[in-house]
C-alpha positions in Angstrom: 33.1 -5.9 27.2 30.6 -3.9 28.6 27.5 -3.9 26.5 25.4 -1.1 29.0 23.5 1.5 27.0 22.1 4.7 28.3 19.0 3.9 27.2 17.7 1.2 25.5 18.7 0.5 21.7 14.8 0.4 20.9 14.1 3.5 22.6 16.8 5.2 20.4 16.3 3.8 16.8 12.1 4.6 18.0 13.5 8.2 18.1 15.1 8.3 15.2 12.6 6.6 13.1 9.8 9.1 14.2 12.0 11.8 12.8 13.4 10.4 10.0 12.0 12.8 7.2 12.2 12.4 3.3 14.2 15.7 3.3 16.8 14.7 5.5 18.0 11.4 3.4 20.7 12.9 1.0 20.1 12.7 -3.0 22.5 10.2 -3.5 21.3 7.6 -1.0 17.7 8.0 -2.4 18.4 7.4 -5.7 21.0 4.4 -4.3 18.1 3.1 -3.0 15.9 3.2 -6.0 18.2 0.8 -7.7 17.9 -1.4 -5.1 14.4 -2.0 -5.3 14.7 -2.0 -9.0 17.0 -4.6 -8.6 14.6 -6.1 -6.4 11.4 -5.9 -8.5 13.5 -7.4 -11.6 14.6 -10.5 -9.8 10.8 -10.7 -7.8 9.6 -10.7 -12.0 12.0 -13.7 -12.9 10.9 -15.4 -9.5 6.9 -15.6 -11.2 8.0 -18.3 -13.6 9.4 -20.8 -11.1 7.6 -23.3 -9.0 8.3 -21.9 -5.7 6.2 -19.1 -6.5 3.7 -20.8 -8.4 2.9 -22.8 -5.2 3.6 -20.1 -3.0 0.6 -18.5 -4.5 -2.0 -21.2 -4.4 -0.9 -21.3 -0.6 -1.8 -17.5 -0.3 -4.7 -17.1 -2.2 -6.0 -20.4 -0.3 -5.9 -18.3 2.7 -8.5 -15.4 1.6 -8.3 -12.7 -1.3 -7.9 -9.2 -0.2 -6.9 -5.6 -2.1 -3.4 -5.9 -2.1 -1.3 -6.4 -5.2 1.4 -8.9 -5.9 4.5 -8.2 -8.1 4.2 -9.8 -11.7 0.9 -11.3 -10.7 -2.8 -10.3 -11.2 -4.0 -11.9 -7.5 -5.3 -9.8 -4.8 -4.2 -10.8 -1.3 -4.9 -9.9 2.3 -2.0 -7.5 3.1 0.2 -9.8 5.2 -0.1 -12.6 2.6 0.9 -10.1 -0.2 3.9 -8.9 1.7 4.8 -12.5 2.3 4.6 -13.5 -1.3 6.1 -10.5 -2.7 9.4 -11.2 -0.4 9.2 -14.8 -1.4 9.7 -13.6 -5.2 12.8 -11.2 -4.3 14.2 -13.4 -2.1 13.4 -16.9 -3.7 16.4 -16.7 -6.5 18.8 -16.0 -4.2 19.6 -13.2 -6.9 19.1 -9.9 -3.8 21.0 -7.6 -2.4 23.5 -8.0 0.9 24.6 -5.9 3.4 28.2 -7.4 4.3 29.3 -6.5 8.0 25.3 -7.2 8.5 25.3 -10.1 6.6 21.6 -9.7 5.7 19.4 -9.6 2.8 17.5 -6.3 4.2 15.7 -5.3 0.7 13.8 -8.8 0.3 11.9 -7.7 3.8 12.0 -4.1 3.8 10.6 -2.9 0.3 7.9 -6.0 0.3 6.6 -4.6 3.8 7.1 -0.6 2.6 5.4 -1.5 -0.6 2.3 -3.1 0.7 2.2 -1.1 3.7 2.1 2.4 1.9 -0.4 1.2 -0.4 -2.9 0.1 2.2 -2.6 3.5 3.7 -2.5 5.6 0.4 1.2 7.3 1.4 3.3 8.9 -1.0 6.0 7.3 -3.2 8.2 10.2 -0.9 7.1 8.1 2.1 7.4 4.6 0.8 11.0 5.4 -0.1 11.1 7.0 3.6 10.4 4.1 5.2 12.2 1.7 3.2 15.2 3.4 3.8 14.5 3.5 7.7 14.2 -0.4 7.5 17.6 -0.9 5.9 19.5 1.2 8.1 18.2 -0.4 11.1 18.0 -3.7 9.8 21.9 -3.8 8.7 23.2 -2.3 11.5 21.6 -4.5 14.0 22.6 -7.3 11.7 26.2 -6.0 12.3 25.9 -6.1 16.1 26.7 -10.0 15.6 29.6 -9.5 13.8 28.4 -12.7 12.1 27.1 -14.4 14.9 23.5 -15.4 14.2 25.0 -18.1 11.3 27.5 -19.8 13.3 24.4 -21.0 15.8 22.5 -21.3 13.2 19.7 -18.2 12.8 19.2 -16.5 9.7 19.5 -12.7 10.3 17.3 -12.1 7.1 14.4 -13.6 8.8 15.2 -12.9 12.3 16.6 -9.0 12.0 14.3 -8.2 9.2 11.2 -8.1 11.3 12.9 -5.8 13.3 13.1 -3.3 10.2 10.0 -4.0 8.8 8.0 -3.2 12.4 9.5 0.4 11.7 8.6 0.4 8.9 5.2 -0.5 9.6 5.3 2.0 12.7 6.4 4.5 10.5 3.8 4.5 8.1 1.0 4.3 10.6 2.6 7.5 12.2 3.3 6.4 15.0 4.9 8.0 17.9 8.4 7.2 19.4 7.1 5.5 22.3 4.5 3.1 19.6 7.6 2.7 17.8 9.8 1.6 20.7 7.1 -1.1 22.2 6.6 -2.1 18.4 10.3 -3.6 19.0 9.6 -5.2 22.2 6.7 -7.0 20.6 8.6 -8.0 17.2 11.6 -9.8 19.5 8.5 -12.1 20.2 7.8 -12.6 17.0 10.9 -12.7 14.7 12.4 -16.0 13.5 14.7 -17.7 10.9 16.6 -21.2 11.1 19.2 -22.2 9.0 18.2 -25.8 8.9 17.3 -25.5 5.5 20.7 -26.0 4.5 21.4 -29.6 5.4 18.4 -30.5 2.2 17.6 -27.8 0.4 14.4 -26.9 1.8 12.4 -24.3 0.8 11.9 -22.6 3.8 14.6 -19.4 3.5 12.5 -18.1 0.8 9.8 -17.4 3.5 11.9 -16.0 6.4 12.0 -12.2 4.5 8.0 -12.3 4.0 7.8 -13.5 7.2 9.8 -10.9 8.8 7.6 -8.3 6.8 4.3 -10.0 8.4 5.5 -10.1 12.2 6.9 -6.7 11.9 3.1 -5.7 10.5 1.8 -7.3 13.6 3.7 -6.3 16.3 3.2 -2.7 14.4 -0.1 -2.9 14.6 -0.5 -4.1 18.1 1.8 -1.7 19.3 -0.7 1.1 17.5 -3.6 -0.4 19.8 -2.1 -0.1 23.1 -0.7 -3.7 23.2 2.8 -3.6 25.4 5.7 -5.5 25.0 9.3 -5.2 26.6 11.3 -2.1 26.5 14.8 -3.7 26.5 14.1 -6.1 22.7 18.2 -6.2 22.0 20.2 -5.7 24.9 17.9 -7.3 27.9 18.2 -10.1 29.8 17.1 -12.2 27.6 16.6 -9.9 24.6 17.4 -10.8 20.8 21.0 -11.1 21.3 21.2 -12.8 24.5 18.5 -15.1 23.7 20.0 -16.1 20.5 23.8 -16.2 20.3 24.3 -17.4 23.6 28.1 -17.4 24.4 28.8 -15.4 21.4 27.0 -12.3 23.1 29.6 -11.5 24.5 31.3 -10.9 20.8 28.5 -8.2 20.6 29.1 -4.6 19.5 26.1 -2.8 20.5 27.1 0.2 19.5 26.6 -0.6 16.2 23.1 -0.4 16.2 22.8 2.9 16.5 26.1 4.5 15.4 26.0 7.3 13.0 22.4 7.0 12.4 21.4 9.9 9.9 25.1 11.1 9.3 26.5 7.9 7.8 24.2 5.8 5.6 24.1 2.0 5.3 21.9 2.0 2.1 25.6 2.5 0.6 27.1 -0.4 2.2 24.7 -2.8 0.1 25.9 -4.8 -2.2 24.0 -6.0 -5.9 24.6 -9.5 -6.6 25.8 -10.4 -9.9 25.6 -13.8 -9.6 22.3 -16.0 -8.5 23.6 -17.6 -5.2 24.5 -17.1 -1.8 27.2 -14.4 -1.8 29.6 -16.5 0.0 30.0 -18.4 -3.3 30.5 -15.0 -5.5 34.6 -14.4 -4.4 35.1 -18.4 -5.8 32.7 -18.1 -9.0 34.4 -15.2 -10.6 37.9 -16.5 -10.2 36.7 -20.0 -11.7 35.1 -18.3 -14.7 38.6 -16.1 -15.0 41.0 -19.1 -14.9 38.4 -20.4 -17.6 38.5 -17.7 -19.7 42.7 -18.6 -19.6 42.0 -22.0 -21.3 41.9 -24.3 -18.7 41.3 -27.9 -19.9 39.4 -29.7 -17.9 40.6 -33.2 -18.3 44.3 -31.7 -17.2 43.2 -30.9 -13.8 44.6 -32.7 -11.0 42.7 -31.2 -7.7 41.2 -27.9 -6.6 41.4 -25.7 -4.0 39.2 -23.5 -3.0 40.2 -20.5 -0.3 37.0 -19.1 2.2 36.4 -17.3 5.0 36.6 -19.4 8.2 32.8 -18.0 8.6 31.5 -19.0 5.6 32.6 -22.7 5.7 29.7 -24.6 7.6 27.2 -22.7 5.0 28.7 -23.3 1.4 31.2 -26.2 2.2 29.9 -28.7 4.4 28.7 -31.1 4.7 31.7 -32.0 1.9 29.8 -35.1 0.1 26.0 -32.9 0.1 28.1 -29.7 -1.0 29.6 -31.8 -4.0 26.3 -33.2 -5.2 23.8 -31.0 -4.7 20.3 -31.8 -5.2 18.3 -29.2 -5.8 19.4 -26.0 -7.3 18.7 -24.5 -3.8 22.1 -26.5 -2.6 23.6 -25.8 -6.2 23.6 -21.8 -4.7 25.0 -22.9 -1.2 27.5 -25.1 -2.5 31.4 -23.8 -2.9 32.1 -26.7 -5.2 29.5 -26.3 -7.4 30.2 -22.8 -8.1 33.7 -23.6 -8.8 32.8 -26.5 -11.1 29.9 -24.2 -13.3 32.5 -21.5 -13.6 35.5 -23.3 -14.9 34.0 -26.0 -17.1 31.1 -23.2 -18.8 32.5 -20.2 -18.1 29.7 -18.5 -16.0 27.5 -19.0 -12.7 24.0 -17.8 -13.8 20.5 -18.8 -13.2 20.9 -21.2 -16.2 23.2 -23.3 -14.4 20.7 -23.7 -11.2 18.3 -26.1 -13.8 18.8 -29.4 -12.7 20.4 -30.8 -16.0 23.2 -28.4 -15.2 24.0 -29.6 -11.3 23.6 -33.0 -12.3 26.0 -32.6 -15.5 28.5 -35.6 -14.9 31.5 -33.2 -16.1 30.6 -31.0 -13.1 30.1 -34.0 -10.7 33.1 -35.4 -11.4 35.0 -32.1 -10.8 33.4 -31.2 -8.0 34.8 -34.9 -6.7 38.8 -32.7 -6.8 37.4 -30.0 -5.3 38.3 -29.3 -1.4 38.6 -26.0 0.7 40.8 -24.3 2.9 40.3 -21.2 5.4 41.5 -17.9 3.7 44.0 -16.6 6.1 43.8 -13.3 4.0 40.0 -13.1 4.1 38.1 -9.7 4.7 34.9 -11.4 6.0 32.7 -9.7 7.1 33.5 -6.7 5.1 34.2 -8.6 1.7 33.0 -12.2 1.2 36.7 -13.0 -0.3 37.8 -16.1 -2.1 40.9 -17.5 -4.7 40.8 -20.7 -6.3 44.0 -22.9 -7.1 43.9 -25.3 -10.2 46.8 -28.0 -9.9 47.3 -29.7 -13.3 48.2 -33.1 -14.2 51.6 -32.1 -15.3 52.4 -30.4 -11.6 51.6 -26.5 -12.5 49.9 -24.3 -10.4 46.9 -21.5 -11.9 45.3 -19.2 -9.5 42.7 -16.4 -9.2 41.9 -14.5 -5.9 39.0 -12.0 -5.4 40.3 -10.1 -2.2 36.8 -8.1 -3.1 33.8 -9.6 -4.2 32.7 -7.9 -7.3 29.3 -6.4 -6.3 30.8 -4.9 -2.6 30.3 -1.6 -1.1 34.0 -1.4 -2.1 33.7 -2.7 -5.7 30.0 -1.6 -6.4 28.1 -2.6 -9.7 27.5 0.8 -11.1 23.8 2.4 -12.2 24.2 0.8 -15.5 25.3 -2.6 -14.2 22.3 -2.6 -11.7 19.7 -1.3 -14.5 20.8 -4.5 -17.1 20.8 -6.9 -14.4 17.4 -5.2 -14.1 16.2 -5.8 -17.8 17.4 -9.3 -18.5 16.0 -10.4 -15.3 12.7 -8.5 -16.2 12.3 -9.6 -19.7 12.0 -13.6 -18.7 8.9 -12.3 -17.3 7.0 -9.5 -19.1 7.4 -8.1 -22.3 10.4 -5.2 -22.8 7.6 -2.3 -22.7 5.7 -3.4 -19.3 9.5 -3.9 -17.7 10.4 0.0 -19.3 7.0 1.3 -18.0 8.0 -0.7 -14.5 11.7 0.8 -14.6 10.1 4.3 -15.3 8.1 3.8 -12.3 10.4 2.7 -9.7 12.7 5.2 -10.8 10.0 7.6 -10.1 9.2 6.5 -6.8 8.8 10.2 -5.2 7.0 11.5 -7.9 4.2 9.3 -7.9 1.8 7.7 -4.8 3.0 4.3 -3.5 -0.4 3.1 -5.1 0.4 3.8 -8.8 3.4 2.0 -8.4 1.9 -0.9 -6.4 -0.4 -1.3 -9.2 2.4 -0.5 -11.8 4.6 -4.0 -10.8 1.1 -6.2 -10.3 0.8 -5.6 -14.7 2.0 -8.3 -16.6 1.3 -6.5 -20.3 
C-alpha cells in the first residue's frame, strides 16, 4: 500500500483546526456532543467517591495549588494537574464513551483538556464546545488509521492518540495559527504515551493515560506558541507515530483516514455511550448473559460456557485464561470476558455494584467462571461493533444462546437523549444531591450560552 500523502497529515488537520468555526458544526452534532460530556461529567461525579480519585488528589494537590477547578471537588489545581485529575475521574470507572473503528476513549482527554483550557483563557462555552469537538474528530479518526493496531502491540490509543487531540485543542484555544498548530503535532509525537501493561495486574495506571494525554498536548501546545519546533511529518514520517509504534503492522495503515471527510462527515456521531461499567469489549457478552438470565437459567444445570469474541479483542478480555477467571481487582473484573458472563447470568446485570470486591470474589461467580472458555467470532463486526453471543450447555445436553451482532450503545444501536440523560442522573446522584446534579445538567446542556468559566465553576460545586 502506498501510504504517500501530498502533504503532511499534521499540516492538513493544522488547517482545518484553524478554521473550524462554531457555526460550521451542524445542530445536531453539537447537541450530540453535549450529551457526551454530560455523560462524561456524570461518571467523572461517581468517580469522587472511590479511592483512585481520592489518592489521585492528594498526589495533585501535593504538587502545588493553582486556579483551576476540579469536577465534584472544591481543590484548586495548577492547570495541567486539573486536567489530569479531571480525566482520571471520566476515565477511572471505565463507564466513558468509545469511538469503535477508532477504538478510543476520545471524551476522557478531550473535554478534561477543553474544559480547563477555555477556563484559563476566559473563552466562551461556544468555543469550549468548538474545540472539544475538533479533538474528537481528530482524535478518532487517527485512532482508525490503525485499524486496531496500537492494542495488538500493546499501546493504548486513549493515551497515546489523545494527546494528539488535545494539542489542538490546546492550539485551538490559544488561537493559534495553522503553522503553530501543525508543529504543535510534531512536538506532541514526542510526548504522547500509553502501555497496555496494566492489564496483566490490574494496575492503576490506564486511568492516567487520558489526563496525561490532556497534559502533553497542553505542552507541546504551548511550546509550539513560543517558537519551539518539532517535526513536520508526526504520523506518516520515517519514524513518525505509526511507524514508530506498530512496526510491521504499518503497513495495515489507512492514512487516509485521518483526514477523510473532515467537516462534511462527523465522527462525534460515531461514538458510542456505554451502558455498562467495563471495557466495551465485554458489553456484546454481558447483555446476552443477563438475557439468557432473564429466560430462567439455573445455574447449578450448567454444564460449560462459551463465549464468542472478536479475534482482536481476545488478548485484552480473555487472557491470560486463569487471571481473566479470577480477577483481583475490580479493574480486571471490567477486562475480564468471564467475569462479565458470570455477573450477568447468575444476578442478572453487569453494573458498577458488581465491580465491589465481594461481588468478583462471590464463590457462585468463581466457580462459573471455572466452565467458562472463548472462541473467535467468525461473524464478528470488530472494529465497527464490539460483537459477542454466549452459548450455555446444560447438564441435560441442551443448548441456550444469545448473540449481540451490535453492541447495545453503537453508532448503529445508539442509547437515545433519554438513555444518556438517566445514565447521567443515577451516576450523578451517588455524588451530589439531585438539585446540584439538575443545576450541573442545566449547565452542560447550556454550554453555548454561558462562558466556559461558569460552567467550570458550575461542576467544581458539590451542594
Amino acid at each position: 500500500m502506498d501510504n504517500s500523502t501530498d502533504k503532511p497529515i499534521a499540516v492538513a488537520l493544522g488547517a482545518f483546526a484553524e478554521q473550524l468555526s462554531f457555526e460550521a458544526i451542524p445542530e445536531q452534532v453539537r447537541q450530540r456532543a453535549k450529551l457526551l460530556i454530560l455523560d462524561a461529567v456524570g461518571i467523572a461525579l461517581a468517580s469522587t467517591r472511590y479511592d483512585f480519585a481520592q489518592r489521585t488528589l492528594s498526589a495533585t494537590r501535593e504538587l502545588g495549588e493553582g486556579v483551576s477547578d476540579v469536577i465534584g471537588y472544591s481543590a484548586k489545581l495548577s492547570l495541567r494537574d486539573a486536567i489530569l485529575l479531571n480525566a482520571v475521574l471520566v476515565h477511572g470507572l471505565d463507564f466513558d464513551d468509545t469511538h469503535g473503528r477508532g477504538v478510543i476513549h476520545a471524551t476522557a482527554s478531550c473535554f478534561p483538556a477543553a474544559l480547563g483550557i477555555a477556563a484559563q483563557y476566559d473563552a466562551s462555552g461556544r468555543d469550549l464546545l468548538t474545540a472539544y469537538i475538533l479533538g474528537i474528530e481528530v482524535a478518532t479518526r487517527l485512532g482508525a488509521v490503525a485499524k486496531g493496531g496500537f492494542h495488538q502491540v500493546g499501546f493504548h490509543p486513549t493515551g497515546l492518540i489523545g494527546t494528539f487531540g488535545c494539542a489542538l485543542i490546546a492550539g485551538k484555544l490559544q488561537g493559534q495559527t495553522a503553522e503553530q498548530l501543525a508543529m504543535t503535532q510534531g512536538i506532541a509525537l514526542s510526548t504522547a504515551s500509553g502501555s497496555l501493561e496494566f492489564l496483566e495486574d490490574g494496575a492503576w495506571t490506564k486511568r492516567m493515560h487520558p489526563g496525561w494525554a490532556g497534559v502533553a498536548g497542553l505542552t507541546a501546545a504551548t511550546l509550539a506558541r513560543h517558537g519551539f519546533s518539532g517535526p513536520k511529518a508526526a504520523y506518516e514520517g520515517r519514524f513518525g507515530l505509526f511507524k514508530s509504534h506498530l512496526g510491521e503492522r504499518e503497513a495495515e495503515c489507512d492514512y487516509a483516514l485521518a483526514t477523510e471527510n473532515l467537516g462534511s462527515i462527523w465522527e462525534v456521531g460515531e461514538v458510542a455511550v456505554k451502558p455498562v461499567p467495563a471495557c466495551h469489549f465485554t458489553h456484546a457478552v454481558a447483555d446476552s448473559a443477563v438475557i439468557l438470565h432473564q429466560q430462567g437459567i439455573r445455574i447449578e444445570d450448567i454444564e460449560r460456557v462459551t463465549a464468542l469474541v472478536p479475534k482482536e479483542t481476545v488478548g485484552i478480555v480473555c487472557e491470560p485464561e486463569a487471571r481473566k477467571r479470577k480477577p483481583a481487582n475490580s479493574y480486571e473484573a471490567q477486562f475480564s470476558v468471564p467475569y462479565a458472563i458470570a455477573s450477568g447470568l447468575i444476578r442478572g446485570h453487569f453494573g458498577l455494584v458488581d465491580l465491589e470486591p465481594d461481588a468478583f470474589a462471590d464463590p457462585a461467580a468463581l466457580a462459573l467462571m471455572e466452565k467458562i472458555e472463548y472462541q473467535v467470532d467468525p461473524q464478528s463486526g470488530f472494529p465497527r461493533h464490539y460483537s459477542g453471543e454466549v452459548v450455555v450447555t446444560l447438564r441435560d445436553g441442551r443448548q441456550l444462546r444469545h448473540r449481540e451482532a451490535i453492541n447495545r450503545g453503537a453508532a448503529d444501536r445508539p442509547l437515545s437523549a433519554d438513555d444518556i440523560v438517566a445514565k447521567y442522573r443515577e451516576n450523578a446522584h451517588t455524588a451530589v444531591a439531585p438539585q446540584a446534579a439538575q443545576l450541573i445538567l442545566d449547565a452542560v446542556l447550556n454550554l453555548d450560552a454561558g462562558s466556559a468559566r461558569e460552567l467550570s465553576r458550575a461542576l467544581a460545586a458539590r451542594a
